[in-house]
C-alpha positions as CSV (number, residue, x, y, z in Angstrom):
1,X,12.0,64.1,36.4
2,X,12.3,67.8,35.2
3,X,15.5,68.3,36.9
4,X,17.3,64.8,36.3
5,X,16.6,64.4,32.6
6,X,16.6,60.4,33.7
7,X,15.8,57.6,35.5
8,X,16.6,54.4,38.1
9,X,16.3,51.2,36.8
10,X,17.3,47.8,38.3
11,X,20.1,45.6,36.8
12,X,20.0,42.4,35.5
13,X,20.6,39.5,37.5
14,X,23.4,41.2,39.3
15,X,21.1,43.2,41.9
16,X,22.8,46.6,40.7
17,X,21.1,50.0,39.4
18,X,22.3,51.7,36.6
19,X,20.8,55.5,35.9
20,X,20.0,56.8,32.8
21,X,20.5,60.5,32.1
22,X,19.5,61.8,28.9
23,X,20.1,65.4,26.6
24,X,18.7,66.5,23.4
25,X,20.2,69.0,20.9
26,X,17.9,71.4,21.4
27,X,18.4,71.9,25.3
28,X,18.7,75.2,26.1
29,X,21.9,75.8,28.3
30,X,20.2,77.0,31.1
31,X,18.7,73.9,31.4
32,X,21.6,71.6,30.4
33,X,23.7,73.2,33.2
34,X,21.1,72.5,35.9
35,X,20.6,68.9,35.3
36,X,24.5,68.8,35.1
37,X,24.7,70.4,38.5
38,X,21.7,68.6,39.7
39,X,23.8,65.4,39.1
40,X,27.1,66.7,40.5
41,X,25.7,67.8,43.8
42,X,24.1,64.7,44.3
43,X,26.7,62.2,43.8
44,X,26.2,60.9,40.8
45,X,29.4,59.3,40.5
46,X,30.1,57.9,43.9
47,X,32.3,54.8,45.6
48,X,29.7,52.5,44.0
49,X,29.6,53.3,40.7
50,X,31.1,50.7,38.4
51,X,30.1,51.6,34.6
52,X,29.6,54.9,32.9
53,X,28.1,54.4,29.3
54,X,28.1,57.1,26.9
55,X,26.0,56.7,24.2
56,X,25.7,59.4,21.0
57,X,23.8,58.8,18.1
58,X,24.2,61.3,14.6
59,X,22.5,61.0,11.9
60,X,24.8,61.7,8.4
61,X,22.4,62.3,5.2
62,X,25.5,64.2,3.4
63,X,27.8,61.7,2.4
64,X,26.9,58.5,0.3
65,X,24.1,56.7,2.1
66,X,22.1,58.2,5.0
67,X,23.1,56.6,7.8
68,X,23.1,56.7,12.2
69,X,26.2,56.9,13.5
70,X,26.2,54.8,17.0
71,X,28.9,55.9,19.6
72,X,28.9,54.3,23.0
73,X,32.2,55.2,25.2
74,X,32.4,52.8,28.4
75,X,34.5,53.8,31.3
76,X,35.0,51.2,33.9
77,X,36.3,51.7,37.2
78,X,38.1,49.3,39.5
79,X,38.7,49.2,43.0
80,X,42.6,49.9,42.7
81,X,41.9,53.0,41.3
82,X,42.5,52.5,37.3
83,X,39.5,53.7,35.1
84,X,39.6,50.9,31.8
85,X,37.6,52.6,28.7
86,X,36.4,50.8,25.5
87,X,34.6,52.6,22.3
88,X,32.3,51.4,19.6
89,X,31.6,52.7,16.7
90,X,28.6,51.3,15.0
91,X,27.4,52.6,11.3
92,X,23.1,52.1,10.6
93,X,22.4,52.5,7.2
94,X,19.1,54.0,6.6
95,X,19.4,52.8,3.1
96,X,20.6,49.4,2.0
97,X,21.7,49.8,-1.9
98,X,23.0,53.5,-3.3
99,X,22.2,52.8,-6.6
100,X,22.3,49.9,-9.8
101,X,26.1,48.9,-8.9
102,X,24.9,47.9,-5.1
103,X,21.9,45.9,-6.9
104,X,23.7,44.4,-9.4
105,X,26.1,43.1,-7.3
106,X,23.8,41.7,-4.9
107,X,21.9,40.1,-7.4
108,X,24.7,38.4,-8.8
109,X,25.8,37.2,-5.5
110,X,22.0,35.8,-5.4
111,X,22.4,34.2,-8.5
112,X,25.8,32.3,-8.4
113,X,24.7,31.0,-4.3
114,X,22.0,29.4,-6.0
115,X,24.2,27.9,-9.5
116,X,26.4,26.5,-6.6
117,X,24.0,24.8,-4.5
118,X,22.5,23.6,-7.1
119,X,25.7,22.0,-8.6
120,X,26.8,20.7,-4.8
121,X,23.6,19.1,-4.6
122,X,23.1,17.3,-8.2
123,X,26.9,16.3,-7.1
124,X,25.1,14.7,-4.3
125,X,22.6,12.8,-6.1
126,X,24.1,11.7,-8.7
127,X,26.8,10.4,-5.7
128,X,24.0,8.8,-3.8
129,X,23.0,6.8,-7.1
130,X,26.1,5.6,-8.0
131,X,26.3,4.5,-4.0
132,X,29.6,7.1,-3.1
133,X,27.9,9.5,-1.2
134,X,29.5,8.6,2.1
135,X,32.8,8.7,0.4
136,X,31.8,12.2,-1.4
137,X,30.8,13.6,1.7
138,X,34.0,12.6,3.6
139,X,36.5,14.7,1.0
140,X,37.9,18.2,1.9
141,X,35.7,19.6,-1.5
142,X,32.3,18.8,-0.3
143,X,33.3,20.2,3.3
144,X,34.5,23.5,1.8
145,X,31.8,23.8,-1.0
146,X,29.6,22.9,1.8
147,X,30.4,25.6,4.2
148,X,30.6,28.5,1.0
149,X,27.2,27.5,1.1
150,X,25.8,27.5,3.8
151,X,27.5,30.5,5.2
152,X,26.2,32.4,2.1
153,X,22.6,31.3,2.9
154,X,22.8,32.1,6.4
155,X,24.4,35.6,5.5
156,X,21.4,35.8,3.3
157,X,18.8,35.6,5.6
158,X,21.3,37.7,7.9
159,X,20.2,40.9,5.5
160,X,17.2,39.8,4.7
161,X,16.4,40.4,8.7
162,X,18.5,43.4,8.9
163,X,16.3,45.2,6.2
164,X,13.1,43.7,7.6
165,X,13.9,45.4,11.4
166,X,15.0,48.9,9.8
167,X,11.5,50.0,8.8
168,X,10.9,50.5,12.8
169,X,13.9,52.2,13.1
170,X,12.7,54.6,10.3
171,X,9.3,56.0,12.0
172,X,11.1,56.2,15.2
173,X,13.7,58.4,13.9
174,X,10.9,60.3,11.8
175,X,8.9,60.8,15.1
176,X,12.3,62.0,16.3
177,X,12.7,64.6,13.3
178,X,9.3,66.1,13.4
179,X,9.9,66.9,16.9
180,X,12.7,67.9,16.6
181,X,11.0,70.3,13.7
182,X,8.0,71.0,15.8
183,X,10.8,72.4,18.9
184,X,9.4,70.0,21.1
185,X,10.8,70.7,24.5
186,X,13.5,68.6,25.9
187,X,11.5,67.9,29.1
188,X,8.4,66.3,27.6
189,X,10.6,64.9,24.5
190,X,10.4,61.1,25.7
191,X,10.9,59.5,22.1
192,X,14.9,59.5,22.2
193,X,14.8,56.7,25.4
194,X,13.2,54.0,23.2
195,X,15.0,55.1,19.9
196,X,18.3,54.2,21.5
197,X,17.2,50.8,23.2
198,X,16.5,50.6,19.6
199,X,19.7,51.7,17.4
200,X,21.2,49.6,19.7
201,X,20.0,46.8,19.3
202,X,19.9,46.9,16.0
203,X,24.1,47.9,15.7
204,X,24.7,44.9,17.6
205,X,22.9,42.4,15.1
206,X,24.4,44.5,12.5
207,X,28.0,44.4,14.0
208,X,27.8,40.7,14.2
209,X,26.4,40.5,10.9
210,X,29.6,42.5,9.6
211,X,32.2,40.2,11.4
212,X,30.3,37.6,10.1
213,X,30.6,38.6,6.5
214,X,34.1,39.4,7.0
215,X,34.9,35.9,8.1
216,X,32.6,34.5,5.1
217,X,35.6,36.9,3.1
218,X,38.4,34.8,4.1
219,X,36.7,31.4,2.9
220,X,36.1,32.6,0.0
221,X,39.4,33.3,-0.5
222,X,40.5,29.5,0.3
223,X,37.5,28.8,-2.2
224,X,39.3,30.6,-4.5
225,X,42.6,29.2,-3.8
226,X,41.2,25.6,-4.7
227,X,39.5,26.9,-7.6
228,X,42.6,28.1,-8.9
229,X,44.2,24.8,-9.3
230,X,42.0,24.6,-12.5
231,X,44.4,26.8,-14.6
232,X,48.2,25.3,-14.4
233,X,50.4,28.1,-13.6
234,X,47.9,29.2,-10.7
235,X,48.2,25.8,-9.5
236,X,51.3,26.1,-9.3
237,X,50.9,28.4,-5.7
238,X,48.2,26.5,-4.4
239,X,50.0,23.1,-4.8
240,X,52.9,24.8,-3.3
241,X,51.1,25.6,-0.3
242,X,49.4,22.3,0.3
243,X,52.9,20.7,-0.3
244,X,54.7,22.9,1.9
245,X,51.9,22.7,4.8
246,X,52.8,19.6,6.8
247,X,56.7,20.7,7.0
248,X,55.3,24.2,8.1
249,X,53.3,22.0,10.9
250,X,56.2,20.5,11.9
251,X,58.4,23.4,11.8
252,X,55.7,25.1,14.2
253,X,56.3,22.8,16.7
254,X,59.9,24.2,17.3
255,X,58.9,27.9,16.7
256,X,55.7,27.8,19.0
257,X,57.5,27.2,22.1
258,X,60.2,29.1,21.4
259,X,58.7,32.2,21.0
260,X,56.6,31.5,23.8
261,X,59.2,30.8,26.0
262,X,61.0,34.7,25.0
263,X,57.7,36.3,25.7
264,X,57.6,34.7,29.3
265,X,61.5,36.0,29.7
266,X,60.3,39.1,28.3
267,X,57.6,39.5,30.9
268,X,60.3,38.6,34.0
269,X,63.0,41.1,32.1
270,X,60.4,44.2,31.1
271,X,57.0,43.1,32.5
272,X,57.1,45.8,35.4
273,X,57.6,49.2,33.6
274,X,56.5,47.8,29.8
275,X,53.3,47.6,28.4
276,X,53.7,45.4,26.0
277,X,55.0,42.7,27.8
278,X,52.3,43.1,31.2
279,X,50.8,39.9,30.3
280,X,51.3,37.0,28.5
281,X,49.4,38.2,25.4
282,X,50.3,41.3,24.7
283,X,54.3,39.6,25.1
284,X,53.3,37.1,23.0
285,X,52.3,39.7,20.1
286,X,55.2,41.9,20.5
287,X,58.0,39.3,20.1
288,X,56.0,38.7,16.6
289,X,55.7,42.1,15.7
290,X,59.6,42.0,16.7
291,X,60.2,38.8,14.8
292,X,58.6,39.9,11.5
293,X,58.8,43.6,11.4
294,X,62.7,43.4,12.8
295,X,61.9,46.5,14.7
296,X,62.5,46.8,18.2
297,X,62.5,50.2,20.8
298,X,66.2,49.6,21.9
299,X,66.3,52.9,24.2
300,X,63.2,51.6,26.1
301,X,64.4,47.6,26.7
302,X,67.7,49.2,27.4
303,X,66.8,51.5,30.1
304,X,67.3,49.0,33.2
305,X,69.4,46.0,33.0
306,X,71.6,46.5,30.0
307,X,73.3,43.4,29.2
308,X,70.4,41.5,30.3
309,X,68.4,43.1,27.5
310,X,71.2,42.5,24.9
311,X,71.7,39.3,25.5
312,X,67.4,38.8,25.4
313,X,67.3,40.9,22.4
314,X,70.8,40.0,20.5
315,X,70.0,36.0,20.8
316,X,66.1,36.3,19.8
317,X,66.9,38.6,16.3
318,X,69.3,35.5,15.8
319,X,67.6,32.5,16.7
320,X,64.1,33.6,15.5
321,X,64.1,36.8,13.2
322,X,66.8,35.3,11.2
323,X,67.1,31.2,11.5
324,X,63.5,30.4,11.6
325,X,62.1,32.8,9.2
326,X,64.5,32.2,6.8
327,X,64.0,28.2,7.1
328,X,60.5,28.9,6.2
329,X,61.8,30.8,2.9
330,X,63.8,28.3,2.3
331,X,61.0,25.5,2.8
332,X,58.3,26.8,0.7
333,X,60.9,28.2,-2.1
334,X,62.4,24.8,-2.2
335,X,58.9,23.3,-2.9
336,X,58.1,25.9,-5.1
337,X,60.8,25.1,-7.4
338,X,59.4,21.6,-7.5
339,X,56.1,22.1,-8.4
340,X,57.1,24.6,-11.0
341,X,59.2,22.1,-12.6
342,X,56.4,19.4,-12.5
343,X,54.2,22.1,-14.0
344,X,56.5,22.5,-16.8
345,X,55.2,24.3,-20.1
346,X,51.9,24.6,-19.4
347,X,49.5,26.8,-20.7
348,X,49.2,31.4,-19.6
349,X,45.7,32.4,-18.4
350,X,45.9,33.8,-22.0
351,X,45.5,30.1,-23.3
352,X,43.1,29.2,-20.7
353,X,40.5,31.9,-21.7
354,X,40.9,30.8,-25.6
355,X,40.7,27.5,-24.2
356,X,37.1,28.4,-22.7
357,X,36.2,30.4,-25.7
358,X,36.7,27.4,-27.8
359,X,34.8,25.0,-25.4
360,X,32.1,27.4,-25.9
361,X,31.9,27.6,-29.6
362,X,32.0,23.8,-29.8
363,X,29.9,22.9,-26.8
364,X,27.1,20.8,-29.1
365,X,30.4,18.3,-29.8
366,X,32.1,18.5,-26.7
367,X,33.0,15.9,-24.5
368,X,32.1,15.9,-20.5
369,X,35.2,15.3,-18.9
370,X,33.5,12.5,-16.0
371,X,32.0,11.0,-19.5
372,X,35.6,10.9,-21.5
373,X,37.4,9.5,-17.7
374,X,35.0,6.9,-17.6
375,X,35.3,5.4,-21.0
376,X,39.2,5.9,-20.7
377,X,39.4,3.7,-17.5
378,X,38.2,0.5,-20.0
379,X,40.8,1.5,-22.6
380,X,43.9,-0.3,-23.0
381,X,47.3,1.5,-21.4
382,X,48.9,2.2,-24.8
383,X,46.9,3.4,-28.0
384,X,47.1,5.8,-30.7
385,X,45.5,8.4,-32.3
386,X,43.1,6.3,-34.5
387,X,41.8,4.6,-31.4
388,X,41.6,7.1,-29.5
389,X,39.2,8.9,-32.0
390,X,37.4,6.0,-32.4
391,X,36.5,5.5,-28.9
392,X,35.1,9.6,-28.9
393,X,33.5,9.3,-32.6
394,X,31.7,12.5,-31.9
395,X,34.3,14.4,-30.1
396,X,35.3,18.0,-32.1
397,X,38.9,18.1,-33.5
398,X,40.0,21.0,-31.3
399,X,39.2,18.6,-27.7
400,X,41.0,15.6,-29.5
401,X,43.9,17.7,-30.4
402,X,44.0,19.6,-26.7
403,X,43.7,16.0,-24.8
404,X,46.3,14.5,-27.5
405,X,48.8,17.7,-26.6
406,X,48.2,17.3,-23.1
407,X,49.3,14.1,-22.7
408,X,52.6,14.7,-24.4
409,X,53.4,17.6,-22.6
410,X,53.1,15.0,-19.6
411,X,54.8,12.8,-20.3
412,X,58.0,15.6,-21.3
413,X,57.1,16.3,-17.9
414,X,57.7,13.0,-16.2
415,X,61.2,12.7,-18.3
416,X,62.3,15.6,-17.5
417,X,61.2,16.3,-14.5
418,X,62.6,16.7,-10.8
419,X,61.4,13.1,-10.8
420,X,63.0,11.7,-13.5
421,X,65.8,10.0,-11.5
422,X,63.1,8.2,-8.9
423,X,61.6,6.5,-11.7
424,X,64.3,5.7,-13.8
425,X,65.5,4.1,-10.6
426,X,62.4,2.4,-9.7
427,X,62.3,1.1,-13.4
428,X,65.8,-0.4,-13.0
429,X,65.2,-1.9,-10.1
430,X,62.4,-3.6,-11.6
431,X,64.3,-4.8,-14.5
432,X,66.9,-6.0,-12.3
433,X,64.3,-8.5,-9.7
434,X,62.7,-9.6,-13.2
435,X,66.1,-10.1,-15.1
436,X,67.3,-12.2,-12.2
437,X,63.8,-14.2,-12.0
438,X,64.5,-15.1,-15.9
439,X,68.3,-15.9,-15.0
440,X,67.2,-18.2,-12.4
441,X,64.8,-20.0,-14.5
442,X,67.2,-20.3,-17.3
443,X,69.5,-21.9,-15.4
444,X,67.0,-24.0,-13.7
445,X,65.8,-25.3,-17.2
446,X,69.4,-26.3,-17.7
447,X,69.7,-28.4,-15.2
448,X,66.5,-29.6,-15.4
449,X,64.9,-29.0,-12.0
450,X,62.9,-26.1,-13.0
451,X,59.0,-26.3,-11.8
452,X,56.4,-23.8,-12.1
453,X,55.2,-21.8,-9.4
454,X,51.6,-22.1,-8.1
455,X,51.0,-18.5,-8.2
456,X,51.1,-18.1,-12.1
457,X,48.9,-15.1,-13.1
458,X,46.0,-15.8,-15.9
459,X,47.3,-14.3,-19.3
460,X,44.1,-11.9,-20.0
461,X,42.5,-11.6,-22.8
462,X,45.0,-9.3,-24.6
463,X,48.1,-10.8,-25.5
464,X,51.1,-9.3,-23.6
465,X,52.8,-9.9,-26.8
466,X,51.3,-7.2,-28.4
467,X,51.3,-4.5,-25.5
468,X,55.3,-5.3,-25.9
469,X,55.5,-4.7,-29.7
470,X,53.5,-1.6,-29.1
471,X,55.6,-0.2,-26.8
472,X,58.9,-1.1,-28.6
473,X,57.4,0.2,-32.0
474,X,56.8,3.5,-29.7
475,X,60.4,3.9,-28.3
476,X,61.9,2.7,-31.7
477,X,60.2,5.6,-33.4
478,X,61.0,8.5,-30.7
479,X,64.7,6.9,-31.1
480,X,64.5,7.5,-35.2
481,X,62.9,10.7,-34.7
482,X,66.6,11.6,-32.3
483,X,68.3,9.9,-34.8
484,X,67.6,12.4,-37.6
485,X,67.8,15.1,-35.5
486,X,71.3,14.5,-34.9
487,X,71.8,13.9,-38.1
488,X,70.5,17.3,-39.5
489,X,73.1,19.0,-36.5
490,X,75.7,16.7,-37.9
491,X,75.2,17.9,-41.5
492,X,74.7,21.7,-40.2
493,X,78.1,21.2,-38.5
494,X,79.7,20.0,-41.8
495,X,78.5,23.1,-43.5
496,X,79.9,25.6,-40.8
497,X,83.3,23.4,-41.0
498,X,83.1,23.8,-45.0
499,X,82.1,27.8,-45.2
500,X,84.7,28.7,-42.3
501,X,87.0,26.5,-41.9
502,X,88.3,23.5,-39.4
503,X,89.0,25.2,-36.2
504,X,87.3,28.5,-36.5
505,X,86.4,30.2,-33.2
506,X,82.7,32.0,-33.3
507,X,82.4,34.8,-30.3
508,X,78.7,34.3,-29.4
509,X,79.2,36.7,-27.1
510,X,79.4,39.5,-29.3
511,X,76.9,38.4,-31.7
512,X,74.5,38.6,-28.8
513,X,75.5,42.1,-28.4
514,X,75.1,42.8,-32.1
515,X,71.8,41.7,-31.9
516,X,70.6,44.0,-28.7
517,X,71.8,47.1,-30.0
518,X,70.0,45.9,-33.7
519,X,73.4,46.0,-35.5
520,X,75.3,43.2,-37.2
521,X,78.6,42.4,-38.5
């Protein structure tokens, strides 16, 4: 009615009423203070009343984008008393791109969805046909291109929705604005009822369509994180972290109930005069905002129960904030040192962009790397340039050269690497079981009892011979290669000895410092 500004309606499902009171700008005071008093006097808010809901919506066409701004305030009452509040804030925008930059990037986020599908499913196909599809399906890539995917078409459609249920929106709020133009009195103004039910509905899909895309956010970041392993030195982090994971997981399984069992204590100790440590959760969250942050409100734990707090406080900074934190340092630091060694020289992002701009120039020559992995798996284990090049006749110098490089630089890897004592063990102990097989045979043949076993392996095709020679040729030329190297030192030595002297002492020390100020003696 006139006087009310509202009406009654009945709840849902729960057999309560909720009343709905509304005001305009252009109320005249008069009038605003009547329907105020109109609801005061007749109990408006009485012993009953569980929820009051107060919803504003401005409209803000002066900054950026024109958008509604949705504002709901809820104040719930309980029966002990306490009045609980909760606000939204919800932003509507009128207009869905600002300008080229908002279409441009939308269009490229369009266009790569589709390249990746795309690749994902001719991955599939060409899976299925080979007969690994079950086995493709079942890795941790295809779940995680998968789910990129798929999120980014449902996100998609998402905005594709949201722009589709705007244009209602629109001639509501333009109904709304010519009224308000046209001074359209308040109590026959029955257009801002339905224009709420509206907005709101609409900032709801629109909220969950944000927290939707801010989830889709972090797995493209773990996307990213995989796709990084393509260059070396990036790899080097995301190997790290996969390495490190399952001694984190473990390491969990001591903090976890640890800290848990500190927040409990916390609640006993604090729980009756300090909020954060009420309940269980909001414990559980301030014992890790005390554990990483190292931060703590010492006059506030302190005020009842002194030593009790110290001892709570002194023994969790110890145990936790400094043990366990610094044992996860030390884990993932530890295996980062490993897998930077393993990495060893490999090539900047510097490299890796001339390395694209190179695949690109010779793209007509080069060499699909399932293609050069396929005919490599037929290959013998040991082979040289020659054959190599041979086996690629159309491959472009600068891919023969990179492969060629790359394998060396693996190798220096595996010899010099953090696991170059585990297999020059394992290679030992392999010599030794095969150098006591021949030493038992030998002396077998002496005697004259020796027999062959059953179990003798067919020589293939490819005499072992050979594979032998190859390999000794191989060491004997890396040893002559040494050789003359220390050679060459030996003769450099004999100059030095010649020019200066037997016995002469050189301070390198001061030549270095020579050198970094530019001056030398």
């Amino acid at each position: 009615d006139r006087l009310s500004g509202g009406e009654s309606s009945a709840g849902i499902g729960d057999g309560s009423f909720y009343y709905r009171a509304m005001f305009f700008p252009n109320m005249e005071y008069s009038l605003l203070q009547e329907r105020l008093n109109y609801l005061y006097e007749r109990e408006w808010l009485d012993k009953q009343t569980k929820h009051i809901t107060i919803y504003a919506t401005f409209l803000n066409v002066e900054m950026g984008r024109p958008r509604l701004q949705s504002y709901m305030l809820t104040l719930s009452f309980a029966r002990s008393g306490d009045v609980f509040r909760k606000l939204r804030l919800d932003t509507i925008f009128l207009s869905y791109w600002s300008g080229f930059t908002s279409y441009a990037a939308d269009g490229g986020f369009v266009v790569m969805l589709i390249i990746v599908t795309s690749l994902e499913v001719r991955t599939m196909f060409r899976q299925r046909k080979e007969r690994k599809l079950w086995k493709h399906v079942r890795t941790g890539w295809f779940l995680l291109q998968g789910t990129t995917a798929a999120m980014g078409w449902i996100i998609l459609l998402g905005y594709l929705y949201s722009n589709n249920q705007l244009g209602p929106l629109k001639k509501e709020l333009d109904y709304i604005v010519a009224a308000r133009d046209a001074d359209t009195p308040a109590e026959r103004n029955f257009l801002g009822d339905s224009f709420i039910d509206t907005a709101g509905k609409y900032a709801s899909f629109a909220g969950n369509l944000a927290i939707a895309v801010a989830q889709y956010h972090l797995l493209l970041m773990m996307r990213f994180f995989v796709a990084f392993r393509a260059q070396p030195r990036l790899g080097v982090v995301v190997n790290t972290l996969e390495a490190c994971m399952l001694d984190i997981l473990h390491f969990l399984v001591i903090l976890g109930p640890s800290g848990v069992a500190y927040a409990i204590s916390g609640c006993f100790v604090f729980g009756k005069r300090l909020e954060e440590f009420s309940d269980i959760k909001s414990a559980i969250g301030y014992c890790f905002k005390i554990m990483t942050e190292t931060e703590y409100d010492w006059p506030a734990l302190s005020e009842e129960h002194f030593w009790t707090t110290g001892m709570w406080v002194w023994s969790f900074m110890i145990f936790l904030a400094v043990i366990m934190l610094n044992m996860v340092l030390a884990i993932v630091l530890d295996v980062y040192s490993e897998q930077r060694k393993s990495a060893g020289k490999s090539e900047s992002i510097v490299e890796t962009f001339a390395s694209f701009y190179t695949v690109f120039k010779n793209r007509d020559r080069w060499v699909k790397n399932w293609k050069a992995i396929d005919t490599l798996k037929t290959a013998p284990r040991i082979f040289s340039r020659e054959e190599f090049l041979k086996m690629f006749p159309g491959m472009a110098d600068q891919q023969a050269n990179i492969i060629i490089s790359d394998c060396q630089a693996a190798a220096q890897n595996i010899h010099a690497g953090p696991d170059q004592m585990k297999h020059t063990m394992r290679m030992a102990m392999a010599l030794k079981v095969s150098m006591d097989q021949v030493a038992e045979a030998v002396d077998e043949l002496d005697s004259g009892s020796y027999r062959p076993t059953e179990d003798v392996p067919e020589m293939k095709e490819e005499n072992w011979i050979n594979e032998i020679n190859k390999e000794m040729a191989s060491q004997n030329h890396a040893m002559m290669s040494l050789q003359w190297q220390l050679q060459q030192l030996n003769w450099q030595w004999q100059s030095l000895d010649m020019a200066h002297g037997k016995g002469t002492v050189f301070n390198v020390s001061a030549v270095d410092a020579s050198k970094a100020t530019g001056k030398i003696l």
